[in-house]
C-alpha positions in Angstrom: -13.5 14.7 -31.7 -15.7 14.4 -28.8 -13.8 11.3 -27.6 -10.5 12.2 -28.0 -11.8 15.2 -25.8 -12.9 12.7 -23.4 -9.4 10.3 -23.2 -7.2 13.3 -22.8 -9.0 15.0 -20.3 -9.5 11.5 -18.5 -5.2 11.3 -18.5 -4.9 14.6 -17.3 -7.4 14.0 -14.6 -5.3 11.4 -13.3 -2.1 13.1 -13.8 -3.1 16.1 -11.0 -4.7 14.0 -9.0 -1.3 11.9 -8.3 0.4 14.9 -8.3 -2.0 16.7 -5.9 -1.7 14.0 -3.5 2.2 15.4 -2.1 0.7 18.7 -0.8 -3.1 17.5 0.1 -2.4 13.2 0.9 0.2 14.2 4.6 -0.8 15.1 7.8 1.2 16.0 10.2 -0.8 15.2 14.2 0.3 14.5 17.5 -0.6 11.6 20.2 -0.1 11.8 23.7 1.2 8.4 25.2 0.8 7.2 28.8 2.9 4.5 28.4 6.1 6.2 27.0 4.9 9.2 28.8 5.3 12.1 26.2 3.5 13.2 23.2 4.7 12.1 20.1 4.6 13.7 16.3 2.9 11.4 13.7 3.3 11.7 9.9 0.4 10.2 8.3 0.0 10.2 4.3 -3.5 8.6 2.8 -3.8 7.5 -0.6 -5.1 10.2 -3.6 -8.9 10.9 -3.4 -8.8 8.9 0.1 -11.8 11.4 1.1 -13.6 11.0 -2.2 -13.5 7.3 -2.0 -15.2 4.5 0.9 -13.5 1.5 1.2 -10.6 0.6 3.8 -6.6 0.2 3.5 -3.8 -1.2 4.8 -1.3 0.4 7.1 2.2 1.0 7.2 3.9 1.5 10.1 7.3 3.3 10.0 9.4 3.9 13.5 12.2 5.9 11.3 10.2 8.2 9.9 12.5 11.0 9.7 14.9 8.9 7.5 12.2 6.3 5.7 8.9 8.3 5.6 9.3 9.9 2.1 10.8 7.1 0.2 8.0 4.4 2.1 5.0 6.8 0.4 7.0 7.2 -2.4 7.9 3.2 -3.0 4.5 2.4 -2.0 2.4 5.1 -4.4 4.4 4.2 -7.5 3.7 0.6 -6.8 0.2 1.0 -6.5 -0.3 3.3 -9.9 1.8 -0.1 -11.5 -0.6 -2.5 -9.8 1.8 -4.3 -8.1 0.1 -3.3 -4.3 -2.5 -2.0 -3.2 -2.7 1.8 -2.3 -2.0 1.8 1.7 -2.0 4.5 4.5 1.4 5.1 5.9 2.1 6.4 9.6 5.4 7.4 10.4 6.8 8.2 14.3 9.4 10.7 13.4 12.1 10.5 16.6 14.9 12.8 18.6 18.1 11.3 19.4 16.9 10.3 22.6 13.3 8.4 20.8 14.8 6.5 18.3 16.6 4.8 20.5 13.2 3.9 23.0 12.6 0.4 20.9 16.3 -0.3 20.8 17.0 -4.0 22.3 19.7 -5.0 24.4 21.9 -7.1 21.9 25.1 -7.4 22.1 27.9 -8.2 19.2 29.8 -11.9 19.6 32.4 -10.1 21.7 29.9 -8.9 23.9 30.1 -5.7 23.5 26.6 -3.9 23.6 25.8 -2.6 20.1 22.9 -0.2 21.1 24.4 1.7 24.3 22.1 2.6 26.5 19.4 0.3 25.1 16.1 0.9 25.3 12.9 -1.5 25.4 11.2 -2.9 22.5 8.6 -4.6 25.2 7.3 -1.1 26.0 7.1 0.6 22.9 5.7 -2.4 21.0 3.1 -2.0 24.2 2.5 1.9 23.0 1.9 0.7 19.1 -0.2 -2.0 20.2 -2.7 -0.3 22.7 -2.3 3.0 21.5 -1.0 4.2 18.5 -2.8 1.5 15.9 -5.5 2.3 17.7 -5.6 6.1 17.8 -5.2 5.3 13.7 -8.1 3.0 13.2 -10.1 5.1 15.1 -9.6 7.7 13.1 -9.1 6.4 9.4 -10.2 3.6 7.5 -8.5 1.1 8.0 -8.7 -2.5 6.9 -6.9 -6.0 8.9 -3.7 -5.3 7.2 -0.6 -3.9 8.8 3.1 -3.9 8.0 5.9 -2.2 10.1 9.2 -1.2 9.0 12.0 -0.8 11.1 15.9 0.6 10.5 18.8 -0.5 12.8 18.2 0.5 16.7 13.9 1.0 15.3 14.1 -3.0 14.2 13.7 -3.8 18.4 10.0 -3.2 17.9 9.7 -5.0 14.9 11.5 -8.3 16.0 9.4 -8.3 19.6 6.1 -8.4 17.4 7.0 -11.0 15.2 8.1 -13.4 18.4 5.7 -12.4 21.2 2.2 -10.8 19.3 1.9 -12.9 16.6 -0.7 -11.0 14.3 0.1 -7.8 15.2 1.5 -7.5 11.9 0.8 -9.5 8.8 4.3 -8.3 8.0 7.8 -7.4 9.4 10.5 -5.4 7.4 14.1 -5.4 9.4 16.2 -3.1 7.9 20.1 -2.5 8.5 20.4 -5.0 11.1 23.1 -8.3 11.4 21.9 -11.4 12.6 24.7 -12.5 14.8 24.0 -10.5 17.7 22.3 -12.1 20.5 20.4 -10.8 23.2 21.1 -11.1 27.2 19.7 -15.3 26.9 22.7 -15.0 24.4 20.2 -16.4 21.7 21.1 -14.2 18.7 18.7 -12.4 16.3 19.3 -16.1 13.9 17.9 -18.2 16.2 14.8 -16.3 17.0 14.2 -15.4 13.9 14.7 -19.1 12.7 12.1 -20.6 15.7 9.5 -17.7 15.0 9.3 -18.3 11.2 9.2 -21.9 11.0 6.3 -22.0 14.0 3.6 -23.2 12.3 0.9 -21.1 14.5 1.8 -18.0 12.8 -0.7 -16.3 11.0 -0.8 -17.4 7.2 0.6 -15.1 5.4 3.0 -13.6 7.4 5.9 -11.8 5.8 9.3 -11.4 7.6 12.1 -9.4 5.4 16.0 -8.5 7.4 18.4 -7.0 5.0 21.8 -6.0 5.6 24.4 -3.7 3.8 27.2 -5.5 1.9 29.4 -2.9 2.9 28.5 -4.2 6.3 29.7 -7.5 5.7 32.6 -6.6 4.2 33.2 -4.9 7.4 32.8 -7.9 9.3 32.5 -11.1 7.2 31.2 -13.4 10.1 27.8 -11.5 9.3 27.8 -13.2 6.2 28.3 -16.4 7.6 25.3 -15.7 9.8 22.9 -15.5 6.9 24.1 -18.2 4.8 23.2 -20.5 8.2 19.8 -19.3 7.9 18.7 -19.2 4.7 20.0 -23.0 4.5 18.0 -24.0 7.5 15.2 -22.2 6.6 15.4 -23.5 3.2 15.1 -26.9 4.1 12.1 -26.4 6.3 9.9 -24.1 4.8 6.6 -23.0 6.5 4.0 -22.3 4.6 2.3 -19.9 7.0 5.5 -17.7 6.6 7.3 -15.7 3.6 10.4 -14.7 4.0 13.6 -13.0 2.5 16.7 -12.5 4.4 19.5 -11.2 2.2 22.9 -9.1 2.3 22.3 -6.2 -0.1 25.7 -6.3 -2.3 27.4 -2.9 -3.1 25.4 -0.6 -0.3 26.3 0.8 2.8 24.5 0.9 6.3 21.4 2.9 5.7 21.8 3.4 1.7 20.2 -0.2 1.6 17.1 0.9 2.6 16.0 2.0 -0.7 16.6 -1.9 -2.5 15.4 -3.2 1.0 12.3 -1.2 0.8 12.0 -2.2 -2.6 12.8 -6.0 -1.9 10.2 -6.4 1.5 7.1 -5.0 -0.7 7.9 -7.4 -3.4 7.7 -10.2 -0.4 4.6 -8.9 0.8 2.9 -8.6 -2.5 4.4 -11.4 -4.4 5.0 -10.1 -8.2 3.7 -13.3 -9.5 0.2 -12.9 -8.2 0.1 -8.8 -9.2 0.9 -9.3 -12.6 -2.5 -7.6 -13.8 -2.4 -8.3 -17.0 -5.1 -5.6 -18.5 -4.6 -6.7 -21.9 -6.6 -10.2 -21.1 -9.2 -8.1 -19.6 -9.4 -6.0 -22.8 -9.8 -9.2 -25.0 -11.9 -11.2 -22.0 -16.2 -11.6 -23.6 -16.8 -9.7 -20.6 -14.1 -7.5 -19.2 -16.1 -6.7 -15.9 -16.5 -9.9 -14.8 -12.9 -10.9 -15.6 -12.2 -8.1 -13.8 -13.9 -8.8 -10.7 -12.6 -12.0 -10.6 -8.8 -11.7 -10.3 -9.0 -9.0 -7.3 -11.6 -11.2 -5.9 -8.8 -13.9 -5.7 -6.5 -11.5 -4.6 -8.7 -10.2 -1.8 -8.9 -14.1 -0.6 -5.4 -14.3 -0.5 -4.3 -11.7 1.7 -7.2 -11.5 3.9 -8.7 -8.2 2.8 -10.9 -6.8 0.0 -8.3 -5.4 -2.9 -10.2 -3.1 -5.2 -8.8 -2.1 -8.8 -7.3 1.0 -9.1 -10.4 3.6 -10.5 -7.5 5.9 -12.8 -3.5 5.7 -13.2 -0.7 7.9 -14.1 -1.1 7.9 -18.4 -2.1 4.2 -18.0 -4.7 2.2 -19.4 -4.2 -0.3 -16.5 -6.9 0.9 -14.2 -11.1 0.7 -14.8 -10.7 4.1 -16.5 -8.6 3.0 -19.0 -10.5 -0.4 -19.3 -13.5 1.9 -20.4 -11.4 4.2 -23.1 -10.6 1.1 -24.8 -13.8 -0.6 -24.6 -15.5 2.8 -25.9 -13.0 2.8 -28.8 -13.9 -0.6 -29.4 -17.4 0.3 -29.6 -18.3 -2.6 -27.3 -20.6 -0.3 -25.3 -22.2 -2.6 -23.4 -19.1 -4.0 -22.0 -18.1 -0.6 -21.1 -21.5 0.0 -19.3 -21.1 -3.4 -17.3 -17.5 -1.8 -16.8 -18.8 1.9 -15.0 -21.4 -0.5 -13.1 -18.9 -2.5 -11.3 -16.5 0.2 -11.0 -18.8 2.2 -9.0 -19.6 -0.5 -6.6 -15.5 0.0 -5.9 -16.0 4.0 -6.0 -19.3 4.8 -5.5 -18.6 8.8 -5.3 -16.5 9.0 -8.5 -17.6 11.8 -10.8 -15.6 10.5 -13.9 -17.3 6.8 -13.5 -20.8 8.2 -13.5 -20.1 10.2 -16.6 -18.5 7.0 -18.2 -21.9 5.3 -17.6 -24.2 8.7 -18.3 -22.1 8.2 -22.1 -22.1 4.8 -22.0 -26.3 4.6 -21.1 -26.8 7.7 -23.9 -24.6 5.2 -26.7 -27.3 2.1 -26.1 -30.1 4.8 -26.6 -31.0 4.8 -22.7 -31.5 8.5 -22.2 -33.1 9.3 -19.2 -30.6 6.8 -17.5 -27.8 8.5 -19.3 -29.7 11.9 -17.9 -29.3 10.8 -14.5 -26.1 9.7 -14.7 -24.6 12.7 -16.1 -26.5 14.7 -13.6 -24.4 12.8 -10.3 -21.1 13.3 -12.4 -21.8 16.7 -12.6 -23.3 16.9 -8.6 -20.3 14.6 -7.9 -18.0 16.9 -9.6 -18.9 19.9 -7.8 -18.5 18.3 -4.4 -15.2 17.0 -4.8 -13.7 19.9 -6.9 -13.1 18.0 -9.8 -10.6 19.5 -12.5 -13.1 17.9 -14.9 -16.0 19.4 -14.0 -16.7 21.3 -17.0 -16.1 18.2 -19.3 -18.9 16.6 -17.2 -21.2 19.4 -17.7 -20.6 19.6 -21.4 -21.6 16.0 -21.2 -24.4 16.7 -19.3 -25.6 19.4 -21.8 -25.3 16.8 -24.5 -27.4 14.2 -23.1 -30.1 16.9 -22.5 -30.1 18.2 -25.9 -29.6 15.1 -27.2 -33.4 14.4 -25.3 -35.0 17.3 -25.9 -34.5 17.1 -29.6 -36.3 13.1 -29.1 -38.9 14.7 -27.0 -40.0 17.2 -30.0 -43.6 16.0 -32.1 
């Protein structure tokens, strides 16, 4: 009975924390820029239990954040609880009429006819990200070597000037809602820059660039098309492997509705499927789950450059160290479970629902003062963070002690 108690109450813990992330996970702040010379609005969302937990994440930069904001977190929350990313921070720069149009470049359609009029300059406000904005964030957040930035029609300026003039500003680009045939007052068009940045061989490795475009677009002006069929074939036949890259005409959308699949499409590049296919079920059946465990997101971690962690809980999932320890507890493999807790609190070192996992875990191998101690920092844990738990931790708490008083009696 008691651990049935224990699952359900773990899947509900989980459950309101996701959900408590809308209201408590966004900030709304402000940062005053010399360089653009006003003060501009940031929306900032961290990942559930950000203040709970210690390690660092990657950022998200969004310049349309009045349009792209909401669906980014969203995208990039229920990608995480699937383990198919890591949980990030976004920052989104929300804009007036007048600011979304600050990063806008000067191109100009075939007929030369200016397509952003008045322009404005990417230069400069790739200038304000770079000396001021990421650094206002890292300053104030933890924030880890990563960064992507995500850009929609007239917003892409920025996001084209870092991938050609700061490499590794960004580990990764997203272009959104943009043709490739325009061209830019050299009259090289948004194809050939992109085609000489991405096969350069002294970018970063790893680098991600994604451009999507409407098919509605297209069908409005079918020389578009023909503009990304040149590049994919070029770039196809001289691939660099420093650089992946997806540039693709989204079929059946129109100009900004593409956003959603584009979204979609550019965290799939960044965080290739094939390497975050974390397949629990091999963990379950591994000798020693832990170690197998530690192993794939050590490999991930060297692949991208930054430590990747595994996810501590997950919306009713068993795909996360939480669920790792249900099954190994219903297994009865309770050493495995307690070499589980161990390593997961090297990842979470503050989490109340790990400590009572090893305070039961420790009490199961007939280690009771250890399982004492334990339950006492679930509990002390619990209280701290206001943990919707925290009376399962104490009733686990209270069983460990009676469960040692009664050994303690002649």
């Amino acid at each position: 009975m008691k651990k049935h108690l224990f699952i359900s109450l773990c899947l509900l813990h989980a459950v309101c924390q996701l959900m408590a992330a809308s209201p408590t996970g966004i900030y709304t702040s402000t940062i005053n820029s010399d360089i653009l010379g006003e003060e501009r609005t940031l929306f900032i969302s961290v990942p559930a239990k950000y203040e709970e937990n210690t390690h660092h994440y990657p950022v998200v930069y969004v310049l349309d954040a009045d349009f792209l904001f909401d669906i980014t977190r969203s995208i990039t929350q229920l990608r995480a609880a699937r383990n198919y990313m890591p949980e990030s921070i976004i920052v989104g720069l929300p804009n007036t009429w007048r600011q979304r149009f600050q990063g806008a470049a000067n191109w100009k359609l075939p007929n030369g006819q200016k397509f952003f009029n008045p322009p404005g300059n990417p230069k400069t406000f790739l200038k304000f990200i770079k000396q001021e904005l990421i650094p206002h964030i890292e300053q104030n957040y933890r924030t880890n070597t990563h960064r992507s930035v995500i850009g929609l029609s007239p917003t892409t300026g920025p996001v084209f000037e870092a991938l050609w003039s700061e490499q590794g500003l960004f580990k990764a680009h997203v272009a959104l809602a943009i043709a490739v045939d325009m061209v830019d007052e050299s009259d090289l068009s948004i194809a050939d820059k992109l085609l000489t940045s991405i096969l350069d061989e002294t970018q970063p490795p790893g680098t991600s660039v994604y451009v999507g475009i409407a098919g509605n677009d297209v069908t409005k002006r079918p020389e578009r098309g023909q503009g990304f069929a040149d590049i994919n074939k070029q770039l196809k036949a001289h691939p660099n492997p420093h650089v992946n890259y997806r540039i693709e005409i989204i079929p059946d959308e129109e100009h900004y509705g593409m956003a959603v699949p584009g979204l979609q499409h550019a965290f799939e590049l960044i965080y290739p499927r094939h390497l975050w296919n974390v397949n629990y079920a091999t963990f379950w059946d591994s000798p020693s789950p832990a170690q197998a465990i530690q192993a794939h997101y050590e490999t991930l971690s060297k692949h991208h450059g930054f430590k990747i962690i595994p996810l501590q809980d997950g919306y009713f999932a068993s795909h996360n160290l939480l669920g790792v320890g249900r099954r190994l507890s219903n297994q009865k493999r309770f050493q495995e479970r307690l070499d589980m807790f161990r390593l997961g609190l090297q990842y979470y070192p503050n989490s109340a629902p790990l400590y009572e996992g090893l305070a039961e875990s420790y009490l199961a191998l007939n280690q009771p003062e250890k399982a004492l101690e334990a339950g006492q920092k679930a509990v002390q844990l619990g209280i701290r963070f206001q943990h919707a738990d925290l009376n399962y931790y104490r009733e686990t708490l209270q069983t460990i002690e009676n469960h040692n008083s009664k050994e303690k009696k002649p």
